[in-house]
Backbone as CSV, one residue per row, in Angstrom:
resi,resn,N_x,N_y,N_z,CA_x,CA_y,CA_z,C_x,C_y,C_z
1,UNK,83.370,-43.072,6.994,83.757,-42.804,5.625,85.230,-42.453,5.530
2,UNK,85.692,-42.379,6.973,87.120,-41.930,6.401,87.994,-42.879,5.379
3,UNK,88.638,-42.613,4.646,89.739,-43.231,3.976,90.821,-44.006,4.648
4,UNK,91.550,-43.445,5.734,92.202,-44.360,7.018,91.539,-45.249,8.079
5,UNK,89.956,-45.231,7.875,89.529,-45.969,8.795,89.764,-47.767,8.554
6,UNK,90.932,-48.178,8.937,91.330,-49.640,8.876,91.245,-50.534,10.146
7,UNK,90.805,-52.152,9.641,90.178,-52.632,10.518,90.602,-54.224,12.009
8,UNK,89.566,-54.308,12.106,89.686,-55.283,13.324,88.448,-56.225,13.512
9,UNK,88.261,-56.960,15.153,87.347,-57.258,15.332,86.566,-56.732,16.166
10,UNK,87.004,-56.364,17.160,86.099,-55.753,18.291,87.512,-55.112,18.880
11,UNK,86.433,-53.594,18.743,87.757,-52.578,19.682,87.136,-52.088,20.661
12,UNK,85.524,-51.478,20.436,84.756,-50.904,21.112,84.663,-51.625,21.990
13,UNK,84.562,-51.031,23.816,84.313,-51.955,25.398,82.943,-52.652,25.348
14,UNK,82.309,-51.912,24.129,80.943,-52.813,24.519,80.813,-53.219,23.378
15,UNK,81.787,-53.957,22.698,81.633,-55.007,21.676,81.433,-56.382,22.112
16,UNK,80.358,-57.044,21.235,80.298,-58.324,21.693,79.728,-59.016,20.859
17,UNK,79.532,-60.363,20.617,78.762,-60.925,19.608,79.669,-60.912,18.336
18,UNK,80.933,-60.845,17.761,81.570,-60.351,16.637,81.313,-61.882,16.096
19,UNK,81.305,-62.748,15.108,81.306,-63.527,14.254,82.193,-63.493,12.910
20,UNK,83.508,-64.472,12.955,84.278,-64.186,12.010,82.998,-64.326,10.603
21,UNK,83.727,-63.595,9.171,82.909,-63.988,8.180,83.440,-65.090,7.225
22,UNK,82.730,-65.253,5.989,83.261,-66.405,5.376,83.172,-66.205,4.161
23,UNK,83.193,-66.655,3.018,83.350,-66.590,1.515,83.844,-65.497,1.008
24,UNK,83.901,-65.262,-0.458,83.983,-64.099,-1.140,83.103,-63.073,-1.559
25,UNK,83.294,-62.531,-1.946,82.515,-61.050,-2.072,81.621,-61.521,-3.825
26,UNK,80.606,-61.758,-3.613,79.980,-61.637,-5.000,79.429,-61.161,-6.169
27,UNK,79.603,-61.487,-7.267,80.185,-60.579,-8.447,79.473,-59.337,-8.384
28,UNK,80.436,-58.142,-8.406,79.740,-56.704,-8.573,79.356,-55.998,-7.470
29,UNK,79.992,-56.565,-6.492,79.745,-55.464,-4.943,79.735,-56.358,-3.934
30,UNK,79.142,-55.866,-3.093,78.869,-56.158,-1.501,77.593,-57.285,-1.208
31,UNK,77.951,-58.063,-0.276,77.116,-58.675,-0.057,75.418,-58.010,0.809
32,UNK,74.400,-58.303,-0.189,73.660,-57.788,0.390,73.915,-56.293,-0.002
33,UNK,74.199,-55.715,-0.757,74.102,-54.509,-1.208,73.099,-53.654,-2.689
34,UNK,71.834,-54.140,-2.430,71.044,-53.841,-2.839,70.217,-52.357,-2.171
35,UNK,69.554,-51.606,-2.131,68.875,-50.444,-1.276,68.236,-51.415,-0.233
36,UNK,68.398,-51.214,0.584,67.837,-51.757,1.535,67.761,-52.816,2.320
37,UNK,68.553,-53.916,1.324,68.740,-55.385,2.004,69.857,-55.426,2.955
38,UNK,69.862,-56.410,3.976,70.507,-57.079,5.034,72.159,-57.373,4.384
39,UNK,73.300,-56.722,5.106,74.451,-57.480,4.933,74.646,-59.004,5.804
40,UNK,75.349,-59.827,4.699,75.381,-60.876,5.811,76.569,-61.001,6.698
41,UNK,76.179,-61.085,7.832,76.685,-60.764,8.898,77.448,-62.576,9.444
42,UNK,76.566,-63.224,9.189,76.649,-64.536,9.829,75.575,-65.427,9.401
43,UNK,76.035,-66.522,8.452,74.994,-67.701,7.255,74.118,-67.820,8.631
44,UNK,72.766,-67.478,8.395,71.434,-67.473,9.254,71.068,-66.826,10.229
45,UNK,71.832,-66.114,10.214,71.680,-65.099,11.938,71.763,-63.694,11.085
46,UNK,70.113,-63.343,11.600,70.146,-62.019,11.340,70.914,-60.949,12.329
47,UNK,71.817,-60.036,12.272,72.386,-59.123,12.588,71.868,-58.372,14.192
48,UNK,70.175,-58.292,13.520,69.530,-57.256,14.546,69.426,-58.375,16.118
49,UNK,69.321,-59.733,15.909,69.265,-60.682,16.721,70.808,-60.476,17.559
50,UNK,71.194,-60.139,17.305,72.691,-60.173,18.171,73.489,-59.053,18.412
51,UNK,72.814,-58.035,18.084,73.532,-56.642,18.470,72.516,-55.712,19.136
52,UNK,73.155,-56.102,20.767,72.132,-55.719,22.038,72.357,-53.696,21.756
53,UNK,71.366,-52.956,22.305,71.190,-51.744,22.336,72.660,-50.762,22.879
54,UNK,73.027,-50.094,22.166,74.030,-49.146,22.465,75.478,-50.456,22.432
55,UNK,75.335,-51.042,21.620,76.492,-52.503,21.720,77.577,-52.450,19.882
56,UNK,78.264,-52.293,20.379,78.909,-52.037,18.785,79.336,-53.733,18.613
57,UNK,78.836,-53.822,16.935,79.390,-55.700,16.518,79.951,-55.695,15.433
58,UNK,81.107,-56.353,15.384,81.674,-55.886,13.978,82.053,-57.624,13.112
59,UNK,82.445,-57.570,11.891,82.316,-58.648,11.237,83.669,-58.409,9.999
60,UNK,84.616,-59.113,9.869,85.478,-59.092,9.020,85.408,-60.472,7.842
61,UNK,85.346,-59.899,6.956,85.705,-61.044,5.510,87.301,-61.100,4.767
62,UNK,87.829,-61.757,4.873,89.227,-61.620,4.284,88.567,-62.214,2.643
63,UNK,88.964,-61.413,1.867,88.511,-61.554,0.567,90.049,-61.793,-0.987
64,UNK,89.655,-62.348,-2.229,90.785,-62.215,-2.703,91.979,-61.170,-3.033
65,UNK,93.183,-61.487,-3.227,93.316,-60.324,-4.133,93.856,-59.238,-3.093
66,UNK,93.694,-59.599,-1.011,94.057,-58.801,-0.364,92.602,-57.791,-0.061
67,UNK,91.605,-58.175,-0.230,90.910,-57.257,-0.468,90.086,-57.781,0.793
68,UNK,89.557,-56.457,1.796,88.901,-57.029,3.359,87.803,-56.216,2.877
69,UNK,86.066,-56.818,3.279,85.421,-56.346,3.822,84.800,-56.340,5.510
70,UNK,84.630,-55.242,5.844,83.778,-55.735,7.284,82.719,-54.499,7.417
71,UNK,81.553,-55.208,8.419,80.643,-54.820,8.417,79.851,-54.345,9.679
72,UNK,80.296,-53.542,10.485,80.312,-52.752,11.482,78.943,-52.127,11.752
73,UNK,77.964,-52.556,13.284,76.651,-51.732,13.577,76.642,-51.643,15.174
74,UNK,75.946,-50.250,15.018,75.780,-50.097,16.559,73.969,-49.763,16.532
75,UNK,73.566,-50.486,17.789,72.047,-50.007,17.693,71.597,-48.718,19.001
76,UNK,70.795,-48.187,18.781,70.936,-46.852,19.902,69.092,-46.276,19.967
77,UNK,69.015,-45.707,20.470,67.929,-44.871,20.849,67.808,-43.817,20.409
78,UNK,68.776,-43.124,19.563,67.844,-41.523,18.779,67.652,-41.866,17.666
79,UNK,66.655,-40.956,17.031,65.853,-41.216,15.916,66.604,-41.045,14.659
80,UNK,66.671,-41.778,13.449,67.459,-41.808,12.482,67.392,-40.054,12.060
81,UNK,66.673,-39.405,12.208,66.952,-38.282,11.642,67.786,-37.506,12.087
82,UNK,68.239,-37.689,12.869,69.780,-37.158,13.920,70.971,-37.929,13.073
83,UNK,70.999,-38.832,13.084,72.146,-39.552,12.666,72.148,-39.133,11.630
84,UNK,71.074,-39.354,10.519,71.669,-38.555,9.133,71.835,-37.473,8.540
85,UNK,71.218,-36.471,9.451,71.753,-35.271,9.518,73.498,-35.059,9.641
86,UNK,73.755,-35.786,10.708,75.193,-35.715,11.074,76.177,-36.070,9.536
87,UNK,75.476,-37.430,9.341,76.203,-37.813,8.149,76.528,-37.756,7.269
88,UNK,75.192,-36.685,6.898,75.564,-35.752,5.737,76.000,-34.278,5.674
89,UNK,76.826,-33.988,6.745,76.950,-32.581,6.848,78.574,-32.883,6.428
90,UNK,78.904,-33.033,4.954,80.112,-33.503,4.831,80.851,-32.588,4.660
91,UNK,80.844,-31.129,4.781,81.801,-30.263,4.938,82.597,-30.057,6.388
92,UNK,81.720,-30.979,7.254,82.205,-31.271,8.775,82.558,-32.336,9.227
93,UNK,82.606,-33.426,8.610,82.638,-34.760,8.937,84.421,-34.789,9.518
94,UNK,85.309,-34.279,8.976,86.338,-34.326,9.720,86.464,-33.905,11.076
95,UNK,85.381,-33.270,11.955,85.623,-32.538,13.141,85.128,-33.361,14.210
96,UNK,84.187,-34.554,13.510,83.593,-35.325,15.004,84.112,-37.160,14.523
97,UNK,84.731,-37.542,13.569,85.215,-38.704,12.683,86.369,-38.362,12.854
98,UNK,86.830,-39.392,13.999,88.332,-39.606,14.241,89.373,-39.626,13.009
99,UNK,90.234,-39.575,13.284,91.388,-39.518,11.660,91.059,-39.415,10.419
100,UNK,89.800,-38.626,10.459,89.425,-37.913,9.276,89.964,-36.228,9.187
101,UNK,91.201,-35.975,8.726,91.762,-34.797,8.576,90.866,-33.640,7.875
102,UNK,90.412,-34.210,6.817,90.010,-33.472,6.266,88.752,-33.830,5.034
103,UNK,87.555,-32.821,5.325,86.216,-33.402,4.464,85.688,-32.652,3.734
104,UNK,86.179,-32.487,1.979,85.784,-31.197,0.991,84.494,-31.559,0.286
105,UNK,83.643,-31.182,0.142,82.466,-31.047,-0.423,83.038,-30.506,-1.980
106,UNK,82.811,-31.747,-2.958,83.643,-30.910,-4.111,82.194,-30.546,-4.940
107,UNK,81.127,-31.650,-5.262,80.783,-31.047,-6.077,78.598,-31.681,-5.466
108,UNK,77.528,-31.050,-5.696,76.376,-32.106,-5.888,75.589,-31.431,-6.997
109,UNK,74.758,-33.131,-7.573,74.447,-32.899,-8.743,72.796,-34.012,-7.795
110,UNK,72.131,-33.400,-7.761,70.927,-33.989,-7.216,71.040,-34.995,-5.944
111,UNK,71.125,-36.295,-6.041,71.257,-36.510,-4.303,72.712,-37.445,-5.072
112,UNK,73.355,-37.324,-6.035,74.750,-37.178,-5.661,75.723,-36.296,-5.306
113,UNK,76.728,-36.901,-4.446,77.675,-35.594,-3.803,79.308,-35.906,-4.448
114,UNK,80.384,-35.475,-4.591,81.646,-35.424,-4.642,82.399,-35.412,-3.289
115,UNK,83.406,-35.933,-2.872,84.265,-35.301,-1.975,85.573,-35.559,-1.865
116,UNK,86.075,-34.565,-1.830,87.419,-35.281,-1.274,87.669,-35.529,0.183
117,UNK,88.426,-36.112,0.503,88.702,-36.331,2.388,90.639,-37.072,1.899
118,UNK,90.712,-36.523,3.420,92.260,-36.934,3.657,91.936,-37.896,5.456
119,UNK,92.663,-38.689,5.331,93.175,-39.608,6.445,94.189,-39.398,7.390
120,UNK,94.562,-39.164,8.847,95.681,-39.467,8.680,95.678,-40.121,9.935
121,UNK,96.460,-40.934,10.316,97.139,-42.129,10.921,98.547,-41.761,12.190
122,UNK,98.874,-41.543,13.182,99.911,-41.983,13.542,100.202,-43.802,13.976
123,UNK,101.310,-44.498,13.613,101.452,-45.754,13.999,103.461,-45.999,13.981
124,UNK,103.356,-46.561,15.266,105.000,-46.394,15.638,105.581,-44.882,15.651
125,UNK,105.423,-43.650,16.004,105.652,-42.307,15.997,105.604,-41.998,14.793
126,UNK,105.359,-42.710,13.412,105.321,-41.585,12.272,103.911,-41.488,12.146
127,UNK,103.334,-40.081,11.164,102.298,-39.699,10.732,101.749,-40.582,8.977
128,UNK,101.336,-41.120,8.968,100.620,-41.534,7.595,99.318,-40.885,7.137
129,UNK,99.266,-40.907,5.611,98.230,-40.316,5.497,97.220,-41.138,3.968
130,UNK,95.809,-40.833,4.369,95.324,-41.900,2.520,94.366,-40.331,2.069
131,UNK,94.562,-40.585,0.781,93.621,-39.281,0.404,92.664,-40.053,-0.732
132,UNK,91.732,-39.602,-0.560,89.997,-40.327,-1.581,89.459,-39.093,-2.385
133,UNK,89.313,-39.338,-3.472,87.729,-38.588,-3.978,86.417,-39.613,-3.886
134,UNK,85.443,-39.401,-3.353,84.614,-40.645,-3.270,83.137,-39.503,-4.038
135,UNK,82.401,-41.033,-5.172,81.057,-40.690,-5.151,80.234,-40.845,-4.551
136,UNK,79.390,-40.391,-3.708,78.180,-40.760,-2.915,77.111,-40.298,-3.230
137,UNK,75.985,-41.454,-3.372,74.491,-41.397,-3.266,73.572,-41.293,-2.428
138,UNK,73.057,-40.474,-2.334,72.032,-40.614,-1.462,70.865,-41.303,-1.396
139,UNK,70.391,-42.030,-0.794,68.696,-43.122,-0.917,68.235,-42.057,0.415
140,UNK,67.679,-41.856,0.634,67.150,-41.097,2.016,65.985,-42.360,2.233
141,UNK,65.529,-42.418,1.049,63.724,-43.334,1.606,64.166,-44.500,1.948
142,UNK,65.609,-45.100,1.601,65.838,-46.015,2.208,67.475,-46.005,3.257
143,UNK,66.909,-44.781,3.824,68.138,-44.377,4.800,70.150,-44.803,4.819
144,UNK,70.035,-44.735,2.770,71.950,-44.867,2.824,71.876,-44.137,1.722
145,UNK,73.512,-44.164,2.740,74.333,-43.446,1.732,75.230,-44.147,1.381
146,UNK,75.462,-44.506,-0.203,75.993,-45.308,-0.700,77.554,-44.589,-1.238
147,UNK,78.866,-44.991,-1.357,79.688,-44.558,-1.519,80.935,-45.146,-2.354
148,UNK,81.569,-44.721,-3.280,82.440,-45.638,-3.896,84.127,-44.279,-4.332
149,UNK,85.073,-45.067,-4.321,86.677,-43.998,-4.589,86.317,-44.159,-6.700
150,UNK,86.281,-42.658,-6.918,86.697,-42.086,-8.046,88.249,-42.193,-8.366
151,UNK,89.118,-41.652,-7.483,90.399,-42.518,-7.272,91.031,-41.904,-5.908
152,UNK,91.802,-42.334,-5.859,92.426,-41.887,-4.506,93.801,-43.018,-4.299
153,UNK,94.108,-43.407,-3.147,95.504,-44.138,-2.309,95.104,-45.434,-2.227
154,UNK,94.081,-45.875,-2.471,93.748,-47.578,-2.645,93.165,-48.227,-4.251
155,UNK,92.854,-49.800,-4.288,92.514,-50.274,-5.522,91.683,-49.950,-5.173
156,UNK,90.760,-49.949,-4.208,89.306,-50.329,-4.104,88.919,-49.908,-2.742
157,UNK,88.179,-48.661,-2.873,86.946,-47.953,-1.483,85.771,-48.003,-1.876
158,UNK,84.807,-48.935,-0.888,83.428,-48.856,-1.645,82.706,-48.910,-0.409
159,UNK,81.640,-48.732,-0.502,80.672,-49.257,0.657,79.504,-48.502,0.966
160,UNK,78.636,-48.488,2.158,77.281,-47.931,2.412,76.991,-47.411,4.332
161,UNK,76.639,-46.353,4.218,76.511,-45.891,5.578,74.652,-46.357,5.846
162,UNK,73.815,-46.645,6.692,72.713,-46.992,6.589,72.199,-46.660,8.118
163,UNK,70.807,-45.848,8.286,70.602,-45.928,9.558,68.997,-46.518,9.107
164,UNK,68.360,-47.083,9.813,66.817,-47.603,10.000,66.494,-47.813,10.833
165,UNK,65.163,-47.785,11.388,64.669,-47.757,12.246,63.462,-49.226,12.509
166,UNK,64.161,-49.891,13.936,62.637,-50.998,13.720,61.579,-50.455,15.321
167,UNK,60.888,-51.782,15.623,60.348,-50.898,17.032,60.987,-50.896,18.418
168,UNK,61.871,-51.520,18.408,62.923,-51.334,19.167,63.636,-50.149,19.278
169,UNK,64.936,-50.231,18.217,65.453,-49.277,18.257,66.193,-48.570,16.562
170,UNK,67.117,-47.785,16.806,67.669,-47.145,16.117,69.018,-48.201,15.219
171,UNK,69.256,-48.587,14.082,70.539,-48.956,14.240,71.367,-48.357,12.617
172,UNK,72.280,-47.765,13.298,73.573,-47.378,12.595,74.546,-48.538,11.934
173,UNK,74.558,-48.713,10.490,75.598,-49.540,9.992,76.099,-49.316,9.144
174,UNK,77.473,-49.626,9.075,79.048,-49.157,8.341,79.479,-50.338,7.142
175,UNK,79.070,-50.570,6.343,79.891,-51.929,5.491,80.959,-51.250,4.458
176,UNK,82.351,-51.920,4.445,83.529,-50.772,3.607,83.994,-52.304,3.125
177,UNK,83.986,-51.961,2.409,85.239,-53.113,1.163,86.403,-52.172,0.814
178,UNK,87.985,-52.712,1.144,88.631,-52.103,1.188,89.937,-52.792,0.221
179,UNK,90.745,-52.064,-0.609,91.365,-53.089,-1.543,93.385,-52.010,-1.508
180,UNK,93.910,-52.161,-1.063,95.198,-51.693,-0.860,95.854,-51.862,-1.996
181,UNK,96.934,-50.773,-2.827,97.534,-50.851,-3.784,98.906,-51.864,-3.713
182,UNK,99.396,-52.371,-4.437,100.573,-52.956,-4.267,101.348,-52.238,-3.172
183,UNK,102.082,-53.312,-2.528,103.326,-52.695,-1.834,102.204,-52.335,-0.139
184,UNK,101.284,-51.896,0.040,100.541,-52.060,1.145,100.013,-53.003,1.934
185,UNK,100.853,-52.906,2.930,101.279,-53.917,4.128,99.404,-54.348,4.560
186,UNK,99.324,-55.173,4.203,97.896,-55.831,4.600,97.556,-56.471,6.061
187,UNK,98.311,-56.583,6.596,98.109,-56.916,8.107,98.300,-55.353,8.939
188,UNK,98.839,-54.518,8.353,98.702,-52.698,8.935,97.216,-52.407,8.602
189,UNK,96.607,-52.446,7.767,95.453,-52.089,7.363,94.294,-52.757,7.527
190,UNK,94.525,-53.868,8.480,93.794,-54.952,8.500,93.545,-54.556,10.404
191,UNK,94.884,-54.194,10.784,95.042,-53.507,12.432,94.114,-52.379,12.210
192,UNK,94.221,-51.779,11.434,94.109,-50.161,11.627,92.192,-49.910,11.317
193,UNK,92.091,-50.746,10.625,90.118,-50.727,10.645,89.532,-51.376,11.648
194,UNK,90.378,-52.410,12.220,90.287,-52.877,13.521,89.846,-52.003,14.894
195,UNK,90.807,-50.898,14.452,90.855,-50.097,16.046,89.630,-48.795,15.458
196,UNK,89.814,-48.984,14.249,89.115,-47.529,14.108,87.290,-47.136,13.892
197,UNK,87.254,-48.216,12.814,85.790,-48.435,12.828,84.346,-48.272,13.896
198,UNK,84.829,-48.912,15.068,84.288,-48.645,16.060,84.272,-47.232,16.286
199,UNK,84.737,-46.809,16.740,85.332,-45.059,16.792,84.550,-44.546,16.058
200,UNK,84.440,-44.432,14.342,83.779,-43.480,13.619,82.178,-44.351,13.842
201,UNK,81.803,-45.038,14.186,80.312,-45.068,14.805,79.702,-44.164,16.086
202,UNK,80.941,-44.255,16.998,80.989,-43.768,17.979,81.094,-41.987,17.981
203,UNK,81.802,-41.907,17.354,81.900,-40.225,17.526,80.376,-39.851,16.300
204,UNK,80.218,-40.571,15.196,78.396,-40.008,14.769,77.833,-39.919,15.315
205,UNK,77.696,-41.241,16.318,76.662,-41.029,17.497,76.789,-40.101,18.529
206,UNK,77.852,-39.412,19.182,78.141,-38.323,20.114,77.310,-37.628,19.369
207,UNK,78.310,-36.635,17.682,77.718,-35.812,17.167,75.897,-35.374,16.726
208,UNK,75.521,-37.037,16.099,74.069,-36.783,16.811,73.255,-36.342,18.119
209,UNK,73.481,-36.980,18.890,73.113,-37.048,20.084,73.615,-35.564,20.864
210,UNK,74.881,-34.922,20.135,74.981,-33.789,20.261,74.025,-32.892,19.749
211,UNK,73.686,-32.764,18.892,72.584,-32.077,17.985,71.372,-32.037,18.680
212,UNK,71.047,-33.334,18.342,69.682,-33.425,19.625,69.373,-32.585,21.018
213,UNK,70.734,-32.913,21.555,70.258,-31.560,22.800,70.471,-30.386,22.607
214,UNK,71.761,-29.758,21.824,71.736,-28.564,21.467,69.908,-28.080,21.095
215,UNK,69.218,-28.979,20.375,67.903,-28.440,20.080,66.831,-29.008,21.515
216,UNK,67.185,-29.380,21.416,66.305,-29.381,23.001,66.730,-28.739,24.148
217,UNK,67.961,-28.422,23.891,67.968,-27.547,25.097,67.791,-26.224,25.187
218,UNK,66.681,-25.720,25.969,65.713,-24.168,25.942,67.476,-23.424,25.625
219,UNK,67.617,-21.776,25.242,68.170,-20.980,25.065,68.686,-20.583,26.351
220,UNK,69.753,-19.437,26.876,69.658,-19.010,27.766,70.307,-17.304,28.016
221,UNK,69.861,-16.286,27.837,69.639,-15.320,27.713,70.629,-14.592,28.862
């Protein structure tokens, strides 16, 4: 969810399987952004078919207007209720979410939340920074959290955090449509979700998986 999280294709060592994407984004959101339905990842290839266990796969759309979506999953072995615990503890999300400076819990009104968050970036020795208010929804019964910029440092922050469970395994997925204001260098921001995306899958999953043993592991007196 960070606001600086800008993108790529595969950063993570155990990325594999990435599939460039293709068309435009269709009218009124995200592809496949209904509660519960499949992003498309690749015309006929379902997602779960190609993203081996503990394997991060990521997917970029160059869209009009400057505007990128990509669609980032890792599949894993703990139980979604770890992961969304983590994900929603948004008064902390800056402490285990790389270049997420900062994560304010502004306001909730039933399973919507407010927040603000700050970004920040070093690239070539200077510090950069993006700041968001974002709305987010909660679906729990259908494991997302849906998210969109009230306003903030871009045209356009939107997207959905999603964990579900099949009998296999666990899988964690990230889809962000991202839209830069004039004057924002689109091949910087196009690097920068590249390297980062991976990362904020990666450190949820620590932080889960942190949780998990903290509770499993007996006390010690």
């Amino acid at each position: 969810m960070s606001p600086l999280t800008i993108f790529q294709n595969t950063v993570d060592p155990a990325v594999s399987g990435a599939v460039p994407g293709t068309g435009d984004s269709p009218p009124g959101g995200l592809a496949g952004d209904g509660p519960g339905q499949q992003p498309a990842f690749a015309a006929g290839v379902e997602p779960e078919a190609i993203c081996a266990l503990d394997t991060i796969q990521q997917q970029m759309e160059r869209l009009e207007q400057g505007t990128r979506r990509l669609a980032v999953q890792l599949r894993l072995e703990l139980q979604p209720e770890w992961l969304w615990a983590a994900l929603t503890d948004y008064a902390n999300l800056h402490r285990f979410i790389p270049n997420l400076s900062r994560s304010h819990l502004l306001w909730r009104r039933g399973n919507r939340v407010g927040l603000d968050q700050v970004g920040t970036q070093q690239f070539c020795g200077l510090q950069f920074s993006a700041q968001v208010e974002l709305e987010l929804e909660e679906l729990r019964e259908h494991g997302e959290l849906r998210f969109r910029m009230v306003k903030g440092d871009f045209r356009r922050f939107e997207g959905i955090w999603r964990v579900d469970r099949d009998q296999r395994s666990t899988r964690l997925l990230y889809i962000l449509t991202v839209q830069g204001k004039p004057g924002m260098p689109i091949g910087l921001i196009e690097q920068r979700l590249q390297q980062d995306l991976a990362c904020n899958l990666r450190g949820v999953q620590q932080e889960a998986m942190r949780r998990f043993l903290a509770v499993g592991t007996p006390s010690r007196h």
